[in-house]
C-alpha positions as CSV (number, residue, x, y, z in Angstrom):
1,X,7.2,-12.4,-27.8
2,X,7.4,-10.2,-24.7
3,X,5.5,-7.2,-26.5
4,X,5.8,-5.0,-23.4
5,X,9.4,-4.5,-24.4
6,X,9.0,-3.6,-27.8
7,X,5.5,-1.4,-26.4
8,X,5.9,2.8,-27.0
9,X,3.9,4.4,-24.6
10,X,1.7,7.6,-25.9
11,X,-0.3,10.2,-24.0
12,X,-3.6,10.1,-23.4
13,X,-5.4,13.2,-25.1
14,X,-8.7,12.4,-24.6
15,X,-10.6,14.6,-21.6
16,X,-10.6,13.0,-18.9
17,X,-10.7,13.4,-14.8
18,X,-8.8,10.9,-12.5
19,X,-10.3,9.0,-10.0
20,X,-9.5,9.5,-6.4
21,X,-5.7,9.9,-5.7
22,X,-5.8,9.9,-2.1
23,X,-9.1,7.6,-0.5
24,X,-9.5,7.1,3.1
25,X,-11.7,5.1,5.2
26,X,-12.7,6.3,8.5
27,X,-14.2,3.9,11.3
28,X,-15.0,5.1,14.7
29,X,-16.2,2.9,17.3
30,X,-17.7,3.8,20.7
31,X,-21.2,3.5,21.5
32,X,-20.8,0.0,22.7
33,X,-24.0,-2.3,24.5
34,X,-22.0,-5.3,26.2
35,X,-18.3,-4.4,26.4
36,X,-17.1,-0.4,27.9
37,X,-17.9,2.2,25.7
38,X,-15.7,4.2,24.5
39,X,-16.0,8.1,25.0
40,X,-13.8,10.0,22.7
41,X,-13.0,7.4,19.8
42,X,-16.5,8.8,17.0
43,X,-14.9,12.3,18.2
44,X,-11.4,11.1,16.9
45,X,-12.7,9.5,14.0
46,X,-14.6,12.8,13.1
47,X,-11.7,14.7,13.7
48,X,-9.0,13.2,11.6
49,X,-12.2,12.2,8.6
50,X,-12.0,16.2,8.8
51,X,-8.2,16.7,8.8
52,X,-7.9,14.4,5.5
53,X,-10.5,15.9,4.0
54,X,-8.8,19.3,4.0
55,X,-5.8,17.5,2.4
56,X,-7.6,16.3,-0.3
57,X,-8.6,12.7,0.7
58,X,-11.7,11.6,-0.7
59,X,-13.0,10.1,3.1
60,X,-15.9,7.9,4.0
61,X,-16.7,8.2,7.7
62,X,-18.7,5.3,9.8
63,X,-19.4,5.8,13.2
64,X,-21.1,3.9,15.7
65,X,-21.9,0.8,13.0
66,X,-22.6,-2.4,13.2
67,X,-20.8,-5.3,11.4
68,X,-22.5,-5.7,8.3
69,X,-22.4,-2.0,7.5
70,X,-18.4,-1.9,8.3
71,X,-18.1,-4.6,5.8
72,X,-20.2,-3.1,3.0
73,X,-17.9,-0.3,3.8
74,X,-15.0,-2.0,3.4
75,X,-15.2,-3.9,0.2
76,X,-16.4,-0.7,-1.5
77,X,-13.5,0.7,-0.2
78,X,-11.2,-2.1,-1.2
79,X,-12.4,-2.1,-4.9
80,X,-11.9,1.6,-5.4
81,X,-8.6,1.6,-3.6
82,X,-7.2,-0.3,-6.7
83,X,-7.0,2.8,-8.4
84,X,-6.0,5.1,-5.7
85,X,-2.3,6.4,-5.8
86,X,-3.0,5.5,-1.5
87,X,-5.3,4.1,0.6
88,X,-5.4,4.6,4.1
89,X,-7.4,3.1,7.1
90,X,-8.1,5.0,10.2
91,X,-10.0,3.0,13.4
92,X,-10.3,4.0,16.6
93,X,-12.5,1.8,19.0
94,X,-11.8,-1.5,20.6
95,X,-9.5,-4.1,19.4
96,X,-8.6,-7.8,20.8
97,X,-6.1,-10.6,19.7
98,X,-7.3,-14.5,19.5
99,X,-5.1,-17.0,18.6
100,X,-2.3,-14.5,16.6
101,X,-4.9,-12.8,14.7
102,X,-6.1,-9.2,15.2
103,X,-9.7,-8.5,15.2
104,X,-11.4,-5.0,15.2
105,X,-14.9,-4.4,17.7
106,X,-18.0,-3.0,15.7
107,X,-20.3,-1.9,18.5
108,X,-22.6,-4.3,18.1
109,X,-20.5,-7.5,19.0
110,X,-22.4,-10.4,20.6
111,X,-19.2,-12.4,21.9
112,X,-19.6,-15.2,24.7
113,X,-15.8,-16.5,24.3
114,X,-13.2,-15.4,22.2
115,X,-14.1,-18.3,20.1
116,X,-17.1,-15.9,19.0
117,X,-14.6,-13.1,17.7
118,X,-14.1,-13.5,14.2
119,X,-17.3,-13.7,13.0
120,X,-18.5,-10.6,15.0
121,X,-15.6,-9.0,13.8
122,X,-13.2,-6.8,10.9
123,X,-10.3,-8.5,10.7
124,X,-6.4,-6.3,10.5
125,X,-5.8,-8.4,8.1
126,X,-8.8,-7.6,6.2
127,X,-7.8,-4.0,6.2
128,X,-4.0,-4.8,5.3
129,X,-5.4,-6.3,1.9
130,X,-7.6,-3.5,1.1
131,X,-4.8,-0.6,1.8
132,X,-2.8,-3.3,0.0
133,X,-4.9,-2.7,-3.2
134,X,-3.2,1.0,-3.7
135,X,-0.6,1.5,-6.4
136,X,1.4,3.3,-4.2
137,X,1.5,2.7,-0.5
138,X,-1.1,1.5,1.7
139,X,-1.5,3.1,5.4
140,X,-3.4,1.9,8.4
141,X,-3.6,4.0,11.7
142,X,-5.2,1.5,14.6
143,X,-6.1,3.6,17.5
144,X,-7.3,0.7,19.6
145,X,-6.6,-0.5,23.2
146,X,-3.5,-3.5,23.3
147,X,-5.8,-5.3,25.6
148,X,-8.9,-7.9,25.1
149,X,-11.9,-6.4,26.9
150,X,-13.7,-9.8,26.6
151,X,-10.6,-11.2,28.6
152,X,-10.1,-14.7,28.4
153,X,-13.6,-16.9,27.4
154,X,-15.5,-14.7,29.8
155,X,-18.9,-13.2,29.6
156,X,-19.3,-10.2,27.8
157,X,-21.6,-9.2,30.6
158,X,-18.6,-10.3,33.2
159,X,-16.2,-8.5,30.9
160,X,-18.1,-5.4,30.7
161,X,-17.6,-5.4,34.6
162,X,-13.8,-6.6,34.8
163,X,-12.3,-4.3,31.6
164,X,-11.5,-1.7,34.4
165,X,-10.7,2.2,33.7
166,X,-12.5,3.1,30.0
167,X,-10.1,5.9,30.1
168,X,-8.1,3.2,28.1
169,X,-9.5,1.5,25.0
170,X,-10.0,-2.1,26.5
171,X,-9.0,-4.1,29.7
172,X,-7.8,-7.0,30.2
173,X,-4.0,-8.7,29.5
174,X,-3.7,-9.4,26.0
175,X,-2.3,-7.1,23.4
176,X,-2.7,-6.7,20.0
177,X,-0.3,-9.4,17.9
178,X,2.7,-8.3,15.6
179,X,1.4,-7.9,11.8
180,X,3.4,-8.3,9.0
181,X,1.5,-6.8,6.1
182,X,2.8,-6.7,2.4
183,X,5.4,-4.7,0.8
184,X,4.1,-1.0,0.5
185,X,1.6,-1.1,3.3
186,X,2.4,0.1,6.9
187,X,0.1,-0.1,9.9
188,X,1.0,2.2,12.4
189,X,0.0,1.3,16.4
190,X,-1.6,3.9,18.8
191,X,0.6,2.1,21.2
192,X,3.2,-0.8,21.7
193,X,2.4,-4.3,22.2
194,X,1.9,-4.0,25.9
195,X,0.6,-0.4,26.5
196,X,-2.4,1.4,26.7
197,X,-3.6,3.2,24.4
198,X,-5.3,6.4,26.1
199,X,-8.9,7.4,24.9
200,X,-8.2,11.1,25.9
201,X,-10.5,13.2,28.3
202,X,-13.3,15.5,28.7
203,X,-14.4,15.6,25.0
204,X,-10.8,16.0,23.6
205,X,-8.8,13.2,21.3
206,X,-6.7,10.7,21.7
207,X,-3.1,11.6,21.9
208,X,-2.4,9.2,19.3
209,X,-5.3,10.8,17.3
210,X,-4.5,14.3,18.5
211,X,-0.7,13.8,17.2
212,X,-2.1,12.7,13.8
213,X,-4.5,16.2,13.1
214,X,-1.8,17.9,14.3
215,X,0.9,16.5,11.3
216,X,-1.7,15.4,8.7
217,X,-2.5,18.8,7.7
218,X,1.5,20.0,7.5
219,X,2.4,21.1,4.2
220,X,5.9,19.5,2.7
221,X,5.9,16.8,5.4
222,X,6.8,13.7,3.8
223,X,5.2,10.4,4.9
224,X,7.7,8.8,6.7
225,X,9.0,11.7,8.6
226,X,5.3,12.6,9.7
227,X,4.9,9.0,11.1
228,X,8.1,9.8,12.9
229,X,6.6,12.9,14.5
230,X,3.7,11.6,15.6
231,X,6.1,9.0,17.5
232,X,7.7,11.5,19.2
233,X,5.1,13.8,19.9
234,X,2.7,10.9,21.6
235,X,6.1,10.1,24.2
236,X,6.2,13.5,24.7
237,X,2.3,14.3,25.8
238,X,1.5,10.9,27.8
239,X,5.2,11.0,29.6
240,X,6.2,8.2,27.8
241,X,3.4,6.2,29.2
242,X,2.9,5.4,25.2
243,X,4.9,4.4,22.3
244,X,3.5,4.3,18.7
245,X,4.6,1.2,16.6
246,X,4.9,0.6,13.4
247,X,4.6,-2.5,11.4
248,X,5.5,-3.3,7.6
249,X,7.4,-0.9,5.5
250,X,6.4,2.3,3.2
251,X,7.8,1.8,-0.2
252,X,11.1,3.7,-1.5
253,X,8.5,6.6,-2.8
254,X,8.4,9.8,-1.2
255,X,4.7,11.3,-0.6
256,X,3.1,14.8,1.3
257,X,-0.1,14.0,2.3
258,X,-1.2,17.2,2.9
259,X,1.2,18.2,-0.9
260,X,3.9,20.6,-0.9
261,X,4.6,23.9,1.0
262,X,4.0,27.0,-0.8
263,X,7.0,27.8,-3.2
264,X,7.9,23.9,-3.1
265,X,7.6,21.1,-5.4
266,X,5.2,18.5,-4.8
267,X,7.2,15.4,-4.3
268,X,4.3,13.2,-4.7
269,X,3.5,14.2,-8.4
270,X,7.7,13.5,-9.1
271,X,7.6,11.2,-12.6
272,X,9.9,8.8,-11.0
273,X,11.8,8.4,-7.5
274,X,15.3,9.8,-8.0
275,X,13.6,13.0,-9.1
276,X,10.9,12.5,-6.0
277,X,13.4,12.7,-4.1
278,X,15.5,15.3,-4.9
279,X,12.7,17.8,-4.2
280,X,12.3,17.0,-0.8
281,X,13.1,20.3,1.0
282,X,16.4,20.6,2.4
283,X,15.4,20.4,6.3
284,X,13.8,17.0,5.4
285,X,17.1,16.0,3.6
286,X,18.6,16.7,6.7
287,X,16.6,14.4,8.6
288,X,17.1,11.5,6.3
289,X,20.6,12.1,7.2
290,X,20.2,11.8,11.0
291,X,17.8,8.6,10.3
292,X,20.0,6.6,8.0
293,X,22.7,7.1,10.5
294,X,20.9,5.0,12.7
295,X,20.1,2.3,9.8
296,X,16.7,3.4,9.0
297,X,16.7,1.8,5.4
298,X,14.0,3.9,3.8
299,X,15.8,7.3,4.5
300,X,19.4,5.4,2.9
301,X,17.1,5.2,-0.1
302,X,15.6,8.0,-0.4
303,X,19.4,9.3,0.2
304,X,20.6,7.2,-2.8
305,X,17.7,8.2,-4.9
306,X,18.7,12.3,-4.2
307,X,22.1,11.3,-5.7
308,X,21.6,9.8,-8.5
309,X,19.4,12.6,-10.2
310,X,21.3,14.0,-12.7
311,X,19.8,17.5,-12.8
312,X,20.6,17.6,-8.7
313,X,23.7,19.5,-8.1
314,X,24.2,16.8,-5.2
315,X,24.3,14.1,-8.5
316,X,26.8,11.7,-7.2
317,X,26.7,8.0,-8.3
318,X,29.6,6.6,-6.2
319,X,27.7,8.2,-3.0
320,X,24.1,6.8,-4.3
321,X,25.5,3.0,-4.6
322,X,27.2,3.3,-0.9
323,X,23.4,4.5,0.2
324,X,21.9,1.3,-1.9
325,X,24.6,-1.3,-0.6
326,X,24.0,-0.1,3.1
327,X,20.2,-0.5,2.8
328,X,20.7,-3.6,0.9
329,X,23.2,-5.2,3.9
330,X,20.4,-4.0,5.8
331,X,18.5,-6.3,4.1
332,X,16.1,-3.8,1.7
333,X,14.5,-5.9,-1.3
334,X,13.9,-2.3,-3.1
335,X,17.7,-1.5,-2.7
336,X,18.9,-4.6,-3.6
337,X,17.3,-4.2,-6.6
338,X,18.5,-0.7,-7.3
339,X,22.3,-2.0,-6.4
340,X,21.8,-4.8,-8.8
341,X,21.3,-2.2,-11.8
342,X,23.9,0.2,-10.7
343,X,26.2,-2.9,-10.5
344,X,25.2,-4.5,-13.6
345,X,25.8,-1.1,-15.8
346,X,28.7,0.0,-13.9
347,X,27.4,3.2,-12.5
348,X,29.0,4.8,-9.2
349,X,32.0,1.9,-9.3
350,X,33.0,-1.0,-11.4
351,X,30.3,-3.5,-13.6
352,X,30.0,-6.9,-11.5
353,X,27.1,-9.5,-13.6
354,X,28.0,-12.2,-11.1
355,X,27.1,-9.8,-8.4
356,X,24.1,-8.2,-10.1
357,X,22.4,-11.4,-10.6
358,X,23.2,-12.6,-6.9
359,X,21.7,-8.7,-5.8
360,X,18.7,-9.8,-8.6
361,X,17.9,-13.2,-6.7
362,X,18.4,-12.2,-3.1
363,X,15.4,-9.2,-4.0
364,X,13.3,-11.8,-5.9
365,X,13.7,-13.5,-3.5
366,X,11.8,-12.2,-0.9
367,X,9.0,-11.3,-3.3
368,X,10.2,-8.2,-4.7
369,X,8.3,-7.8,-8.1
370,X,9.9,-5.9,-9.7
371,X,13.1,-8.1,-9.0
372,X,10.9,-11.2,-10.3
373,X,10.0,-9.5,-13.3
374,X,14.2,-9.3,-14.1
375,X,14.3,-12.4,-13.7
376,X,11.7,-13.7,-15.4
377,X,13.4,-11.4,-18.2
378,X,16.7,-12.6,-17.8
379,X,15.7,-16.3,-17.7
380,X,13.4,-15.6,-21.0
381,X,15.9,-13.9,-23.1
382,X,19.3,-15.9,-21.6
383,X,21.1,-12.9,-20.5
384,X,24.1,-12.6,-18.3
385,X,25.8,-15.8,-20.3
386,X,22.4,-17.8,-18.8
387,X,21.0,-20.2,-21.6
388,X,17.4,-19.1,-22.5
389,X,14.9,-20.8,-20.8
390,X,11.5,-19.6,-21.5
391,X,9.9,-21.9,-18.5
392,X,12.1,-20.6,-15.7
393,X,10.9,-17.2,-17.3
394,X,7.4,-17.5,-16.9
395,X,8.1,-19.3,-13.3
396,X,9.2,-15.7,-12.4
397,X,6.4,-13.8,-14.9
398,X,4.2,-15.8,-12.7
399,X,5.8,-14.7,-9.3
400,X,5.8,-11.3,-9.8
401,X,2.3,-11.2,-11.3
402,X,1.1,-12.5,-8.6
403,X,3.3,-9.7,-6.1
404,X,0.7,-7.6,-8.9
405,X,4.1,-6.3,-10.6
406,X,1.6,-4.3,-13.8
407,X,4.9,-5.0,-16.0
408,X,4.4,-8.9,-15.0
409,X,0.6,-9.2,-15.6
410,X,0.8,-7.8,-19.0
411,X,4.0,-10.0,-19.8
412,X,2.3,-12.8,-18.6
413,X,-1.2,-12.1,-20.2
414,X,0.8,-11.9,-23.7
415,X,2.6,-15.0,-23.2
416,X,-0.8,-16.7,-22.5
417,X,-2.1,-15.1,-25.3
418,X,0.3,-16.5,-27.6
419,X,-0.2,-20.0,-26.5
420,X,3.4,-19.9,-24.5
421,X,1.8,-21.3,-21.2
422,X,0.6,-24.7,-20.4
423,X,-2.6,-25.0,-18.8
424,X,-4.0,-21.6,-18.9
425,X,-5.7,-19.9,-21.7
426,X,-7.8,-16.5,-22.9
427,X,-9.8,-16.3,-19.6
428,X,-6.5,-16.1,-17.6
429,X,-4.4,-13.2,-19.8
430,X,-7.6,-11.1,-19.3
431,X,-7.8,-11.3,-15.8
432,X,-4.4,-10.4,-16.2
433,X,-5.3,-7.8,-18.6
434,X,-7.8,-6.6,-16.2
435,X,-5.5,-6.7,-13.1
436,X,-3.0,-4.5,-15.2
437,X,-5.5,-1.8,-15.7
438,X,-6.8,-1.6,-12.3
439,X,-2.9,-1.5,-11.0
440,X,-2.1,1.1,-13.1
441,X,-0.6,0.1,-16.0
442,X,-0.5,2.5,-18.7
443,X,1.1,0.3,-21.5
444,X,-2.2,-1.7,-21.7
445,X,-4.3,1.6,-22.2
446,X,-1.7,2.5,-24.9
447,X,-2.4,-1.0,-26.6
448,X,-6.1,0.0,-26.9
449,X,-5.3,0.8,-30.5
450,X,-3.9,-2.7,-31.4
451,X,-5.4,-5.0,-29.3
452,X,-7.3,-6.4,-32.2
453,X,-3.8,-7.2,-34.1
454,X,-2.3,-8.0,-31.1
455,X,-4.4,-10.4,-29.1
456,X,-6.3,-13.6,-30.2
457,X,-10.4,-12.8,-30.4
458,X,-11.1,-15.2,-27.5
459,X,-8.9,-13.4,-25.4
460,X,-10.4,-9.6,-26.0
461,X,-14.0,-11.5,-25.5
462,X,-13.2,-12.7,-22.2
463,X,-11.3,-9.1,-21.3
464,X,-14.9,-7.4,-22.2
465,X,-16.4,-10.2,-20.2
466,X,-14.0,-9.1,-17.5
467,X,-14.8,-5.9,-17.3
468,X,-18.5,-6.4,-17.4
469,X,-18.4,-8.5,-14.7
470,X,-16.9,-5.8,-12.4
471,X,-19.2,-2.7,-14.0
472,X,-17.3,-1.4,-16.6
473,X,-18.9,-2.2,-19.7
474,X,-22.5,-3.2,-20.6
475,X,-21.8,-3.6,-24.7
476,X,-21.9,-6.8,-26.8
477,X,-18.4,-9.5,-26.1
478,X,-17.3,-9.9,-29.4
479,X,-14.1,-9.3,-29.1
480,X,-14.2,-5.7,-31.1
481,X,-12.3,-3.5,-29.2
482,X,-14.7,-0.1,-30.7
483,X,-15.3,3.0,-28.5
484,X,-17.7,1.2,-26.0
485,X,-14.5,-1.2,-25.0
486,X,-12.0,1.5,-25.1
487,X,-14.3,3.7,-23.0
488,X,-14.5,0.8,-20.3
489,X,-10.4,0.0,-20.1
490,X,-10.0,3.7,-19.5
491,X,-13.0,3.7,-16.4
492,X,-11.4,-0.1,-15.1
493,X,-7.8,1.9,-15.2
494,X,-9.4,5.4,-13.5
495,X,-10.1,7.3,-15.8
496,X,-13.4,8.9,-16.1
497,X,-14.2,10.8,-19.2
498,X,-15.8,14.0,-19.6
C-alpha cells in the first residue's frame, strides 16, 4: 500500500517558530604562517557575513581558524542545513587542486608535498554535500586563487618564496578543477579555471567579493539573475582580467535573497513554482527572455512555469510546453519532467503516453527524483498499459530515495514497513522516516496522528531510537507515539515550539 497517495495533508496549528530559512557559513582565511598571507580575504569574509545578515541569513563567521575548528564548523553547519529552505558557503582564502580534487587552505596548513593536502585541508566537495543538505538550493561562493601556492611537491618554505605577487590569492600554475556538484547546488568561482583571482587593495574587497555586497542586499533580485550580475560587474571592474564561473545548476525555483522589493510579492514564499514565478517583477521577466534566447535552460523554465499559472493573464499552455521541450532538448531533467506531465494529460497540445514515459525515463534517468518516484509509481501500480511490477517499483522508490526525493523516503519507509522489501526491515523505514522529516516532508508530520495504526511497533521504536540518536528526544522507545514523540518529529522536521 503506497499510503502517501491516499495521505490528506492538515495544517499545523500548534505554535510554533521555524528554524532557520536562510543559514550561511562564512570562512575567511588570511593570516597564513608558511604559505603568503592574504591581506583583504577576513575583510571580505566580514563584509559579506555582514551583507547576509542584513538579508536575513542566520550567518556563522570564522576567520583566521585552524582546521579542526573549520570542521567543527562545518558539520554543525551541515546538520542544521537539512532544515534550511538554503544553505550557502562563502570562502575566501587560499585554495589548491591535487589529483582532480579541490581543497580549501585553513591558515594553519603544515604541507611538505601536495601529497600532505587533504588531510590539512576542507575539501569542495565537503562543502558541496553540506549546501547539498538544503531543501531548496544549495550555494557556494569560492573566492580563492586558481593557482597552488605550494606549487608542485615543494617546500612550503620554498613556496612561500616562489607564490609571487600576494595581490592574487595563490601562485603557482595550477588552477582549481571543474566540480560537478548535485542537482540544486551551484558553486560559483571568483575566477575561471586559469585566472587570478584578485585579493583587492589597500583595505578594500575583492572584486569578486565587492560585486557580491553590492547585489546581495538588492531587494526583488532573483538568484539566478544576481549571479549573472556579479559576472558582469567583476569583467567590468578588473578589465576583463577576471571571469566568474559557475558550476552545477540552481533548481527550477525562483528565490530573492535579500526578499522582495517594497510593493512586490515575495517570490520565495510562492506555494509552488508556476505561481513563484509569475511574481517575478516584469524587468526580471524580461531578462529571462533575453537569457533563454541564448539557451539558458533555467530562464526557459522559469518562462514555462510564468505560463502555465492560471491566475496569470500571460496563462498560456501551448507557449509553457514550447519553453519545457526547448529546455528539455537542451537536456533539463526538471523540464523533462514537466514536459512529460503536460504530454501525458494533454495540456498545451495533444496527449502522447508513449512519449511521456520516454520524457519520464530520459529525467530518471539522470537521477532526477522526482522523475524516479513516477516511475517507481508507474511500475508499482502498472500504468501506461505497463503490467504491475511491484519490484521494478521499489528499484525506482529506492533510486529516488536515495536522490532524498521526501515523497520516495516515505513511500519506501511504508513499503518496508509492510514487509514489501527483501532484506530490509524497521530500522531502515525509520531512517527513512527520519530522512523525510529532516527534508521536509510534511505528510509524515501529518501522520503523527496515526502512526500507531499505521506502522508496525518495531518500526515507531526504532524512529524514536532515530531521533534520540541525533538529539531529538530523550523519552522512553516504546513505540507510543504520545506528546514527547510528536514534540521530537516536529523539532527533527524544524519546528520549534513555543
Amino acid at each position: 500500500m503506497l499510503r502517501l497517495l491516499v495521505l490528506t495533508l492538515f495544517l499545523l496549528t500548534l505554535p510554533f517558530q521555524a528554524l532557520a530559512e536562510k543559514l550561511a557559513l562564512v570562512i575567511g582565511m588570511g593570516a597564513y604562517s608558511r604559505i603568503p598571507a592574504l591581506a583583504n580575504s577576513v575583510n571580505d569574509a566580514r563584509g559579506i557575513a555582514d551583507t547576509l545578515e542584513k538579508t536575513g541569513f542566520e550567518v556563522v563567521l570564522v576567520t583566521d581558524a585552524p582546521l579542526a575548528e573549520v570542521q567543527a564548523a562545518l558539520d554543525d553547519f551541515a546538520f542544521r542545513a537539512e532544515t534550511a529552505e538554503l544553505a550557502l558557503v562563502y570562502y575566501a582564502g587560499h585554495g589548491v587542486e591535487v589529483q582532480g580534487e579541490n581543497f580549501l587552505i585553513p591558515v594553519d596548513a603544515k604541507v611538505a608535498s601536495n601529497q600532505d593536502v587533504q588531510a590539512a585541508s576542507i575539501s569542495l566537495r565537503q562543502l558541496e554535500a553540506a549546501v547539498g543538505k538544503a531543501r531548496r538550493m544549495g550555494v557556494i561562493l569560492l573566492d580563492s586563487c586558481r593557482d597552488n601556492p605550494f606549487g608542485g611537491g615543494i617546500s612550503p618554505v620554498d613556496a612561500a618564496a616562489d607564490a609571487g605577487d600576494s595581490g592574487t590569492r595563490g601562485g603557482g600554475t595550477a588552477g582549481l578543477a571543474p566540480t560537478d556538484p548535485d542537482r540544486g547546488t551551484v558553486v560559483f568561482y571568483a575566477a575561471r579555471h586559469g585566472m587570478a583571482a584578485l585579493d583587492g587593495v589597500g583595505g578594500s574587497h575583492s572584486p569578486f567579493a565587492q560585486a557580491l555586497i553590492d547585489n546581495m542586499q538588492v531587494p526583488g533580485l532573483e538568484i539566478g539573475v544576481m549571479l549573472r550580475r556579479v559576472r558582469d560587474e567583476v569583467l567590468a571592474s578588473t578589465g576583463n582580467l577576471q571571469e566568474p564561473f559557475s558550476y552545477g545548476s540552481l533548481p527550477g525555483t525562483p528565490f530573492y535573497l535579500a526578499g522582495a522589493r517594497e510593493g512586490e510579492a515575495d517570490v520565495s514564499l510562492a506555494a509552488d513554482r508556476e505561481d513563484g514565478w509569475a511574481k517575478l517583477a516584469p524587468d526580471q521577466e524580461d531578462l529571462l527572455l533575453a537569457l533563454a534566447d541564448s539557451g539558458d535552460t533555467r530562464s526557459l523554465l522559469g518562462l514555462g512555469y510564468i505560463r502555465l499559472n492560471r491566475n496569470d493573464p500571460k496563462f498560456d499552455a501551448a507557449e509553457a510546453r514550447g519553453y519545457f521541450e526547448r529546455a528539455a532538448e537542451a537536456g533539463s531533467p526538471e523540464a523533462q519532467f514537466e514536459l512529460a506531465r503536460l504530454v501525458e494529460k494533454g495540456i498545451g497540445g495533444p496527449a502522447d503516453p508513449a512519449r511521456a514515459l520516454a520524457l519520464y525515463q530520459a529525467s530518471a534517468d539522470q537521477g532526477y527524483g522526482n522523475a524516479l518516484n513516477e516511475l517507481g509509481f508507474i511500475h508499482y501500480q502498472g500504468l501506461y498499459g505497463l503490467p504491475a511490477d511491484p519490484v521494478k517499483g521499489i528499484h525506482y522508490f529506492t533510486l529516488a530515495a536515495a536522490e532524498r526525493d521526501p515523497e520516495s523516503q516515505y513511500n519506501l519507509a511504508a513499503l518496508i514497513d509492510d514487509g514489501a522489501v527483501p532484506g530490509r526491515g524497521p530500522e531502515d523505514a525509520a531512517v527513512l522516516l527520519y530522512q523525510a522529516l529532516r527534508s521536509g516532508n510534511a505528510a509524515v508530520l501529518a501522520m503523527i496522528p496515526k502512526m500507531e495504526e499505521q506502522f508496525e511497533p518495531a518500526t515507531r521504536r526504532a524512529l524514536q531510537r532515530a531521533l534520540r540518536q541525533n538529539g531529538f528526544y530523550d523519552g522512553e522507545e516504546d513505540g507510543a507515539i504520545g506528546p514527547g514523540t510528536a514534540a521530537a518529529m516536529r523539532k527533527a522536521f524544524g519546528i520549534e515550539e513555543t
